[in-house]
C-alpha positions as a Python dict, from the first residue, in 0.01 Angstrom:
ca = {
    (1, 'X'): (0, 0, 0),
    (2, 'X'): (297, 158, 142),
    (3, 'X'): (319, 574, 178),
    (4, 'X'): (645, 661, -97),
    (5, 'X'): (737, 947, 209),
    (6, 'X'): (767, 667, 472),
    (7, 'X'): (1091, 452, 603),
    (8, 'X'): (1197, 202, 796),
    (9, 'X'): (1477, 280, 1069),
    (10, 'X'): (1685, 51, 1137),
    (11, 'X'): (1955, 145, 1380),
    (12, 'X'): (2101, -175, 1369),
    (13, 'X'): (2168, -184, 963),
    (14, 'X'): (2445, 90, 865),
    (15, 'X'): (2346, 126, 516),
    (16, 'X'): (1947, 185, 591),
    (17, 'X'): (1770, 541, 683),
    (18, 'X'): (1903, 673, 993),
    (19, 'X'): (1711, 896, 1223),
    (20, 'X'): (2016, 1161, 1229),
    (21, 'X'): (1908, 1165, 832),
    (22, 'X'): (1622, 1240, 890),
    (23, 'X'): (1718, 1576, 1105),
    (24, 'X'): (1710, 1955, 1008),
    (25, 'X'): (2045, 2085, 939),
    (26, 'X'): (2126, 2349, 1228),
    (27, 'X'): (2142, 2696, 1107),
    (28, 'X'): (2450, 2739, 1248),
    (29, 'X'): (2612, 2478, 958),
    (30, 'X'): (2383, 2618, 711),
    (31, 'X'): (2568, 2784, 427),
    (32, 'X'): (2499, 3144, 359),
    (33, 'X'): (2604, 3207, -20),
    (34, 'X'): (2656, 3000, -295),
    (35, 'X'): (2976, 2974, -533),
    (36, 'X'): (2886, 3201, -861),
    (37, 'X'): (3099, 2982, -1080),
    (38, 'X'): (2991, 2621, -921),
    (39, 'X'): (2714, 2686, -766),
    (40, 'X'): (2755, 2504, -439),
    (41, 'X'): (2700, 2648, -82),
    (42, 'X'): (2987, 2848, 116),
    (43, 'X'): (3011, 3038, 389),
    (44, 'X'): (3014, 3436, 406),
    (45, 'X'): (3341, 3503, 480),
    (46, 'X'): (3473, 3234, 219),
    (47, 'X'): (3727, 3394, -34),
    (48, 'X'): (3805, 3088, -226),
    (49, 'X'): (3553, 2818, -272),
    (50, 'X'): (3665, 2512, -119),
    (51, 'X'): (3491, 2285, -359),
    (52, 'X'): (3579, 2378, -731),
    (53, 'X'): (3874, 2607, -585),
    (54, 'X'): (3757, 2944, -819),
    (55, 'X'): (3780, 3272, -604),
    (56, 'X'): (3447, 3431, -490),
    (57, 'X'): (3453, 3783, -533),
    (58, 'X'): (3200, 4012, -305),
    (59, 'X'): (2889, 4084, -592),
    (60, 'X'): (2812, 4489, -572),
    (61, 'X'): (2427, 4585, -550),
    (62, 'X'): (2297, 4713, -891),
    (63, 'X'): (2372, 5064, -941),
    (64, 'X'): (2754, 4976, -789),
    (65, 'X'): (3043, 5113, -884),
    (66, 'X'): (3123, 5113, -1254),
    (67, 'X'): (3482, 4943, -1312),
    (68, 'X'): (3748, 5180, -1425),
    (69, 'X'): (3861, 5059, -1769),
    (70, 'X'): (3515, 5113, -1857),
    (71, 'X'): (3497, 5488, -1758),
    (72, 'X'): (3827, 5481, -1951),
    (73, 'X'): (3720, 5360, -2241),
    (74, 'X'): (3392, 5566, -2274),
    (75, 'X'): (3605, 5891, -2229),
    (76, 'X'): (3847, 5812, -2506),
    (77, 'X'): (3525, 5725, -2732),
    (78, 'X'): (3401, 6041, -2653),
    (79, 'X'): (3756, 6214, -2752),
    (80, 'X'): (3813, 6044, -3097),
    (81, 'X'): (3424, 6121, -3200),
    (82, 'X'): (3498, 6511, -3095),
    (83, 'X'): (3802, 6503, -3276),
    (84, 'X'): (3601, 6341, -3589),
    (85, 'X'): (3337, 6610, -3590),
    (86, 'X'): (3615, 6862, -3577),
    (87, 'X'): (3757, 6719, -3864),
    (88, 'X'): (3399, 6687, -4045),
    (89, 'X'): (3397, 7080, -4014),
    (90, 'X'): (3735, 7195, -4101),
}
C-alpha cells in the first residue's frame, strides 16, 4: 500500500517531483497582500497588480476617513429636508 503524501524523486526525470518542490518558499519571496479585485498575492509596495493589471488602492482601517462626496451629499439632504419642514409650517 503506498502512503498518498509520499513521492518518488527522481533527479534524473525533468517532469517528476523535484526536491526544490518540495522546499518552503523563503519569506523573503513571500507575498505580503493579496490583489482585492483578483485575488492573487503582491507585494506591499505594489500599486498596480502585475497579474490582472487593476490598481490596488491602500484599504483604510474601519472607522477611516469618510469620502467627501458622501459628507456632501448628507449635508445637502439635510438642507432640502430643513427647507421642507419650513415649508410644512409656513
Amino acid at each position: 500500500m503506498r502512503d498518498e503524501d509520499s513521492f518518488d524523486l527522481d533527479d534524473d526525470d525533468p517532469d517528476a517531483p523535484q526536491a526544490a518542490d518540495l522546499e518552503e518558499p523563503d519569506d523573503d519571496d513571500a507575498d505580503d497582500m493579496v490583489c482585492p479585485a483578483c485575488g492573487r498575492g503582491v507585494a506591499v509596495d505594489t500599486p498596480k497588480c502585475p497579474h490582472c493589471g487593476d490598481w490596488i488602492r491602500p484599504v483604510t482601517a474601519a472607522g477611516g476617513s469618510t469620502p467627501r462626496w458622501v459628507k456632501w451629499v448628507v449635508i445637502v439632504m439635510l438642507v432640502l429636508g430643513a427647507l421642507q419642514l419650513l415649508a410644512l409650517f409656513k
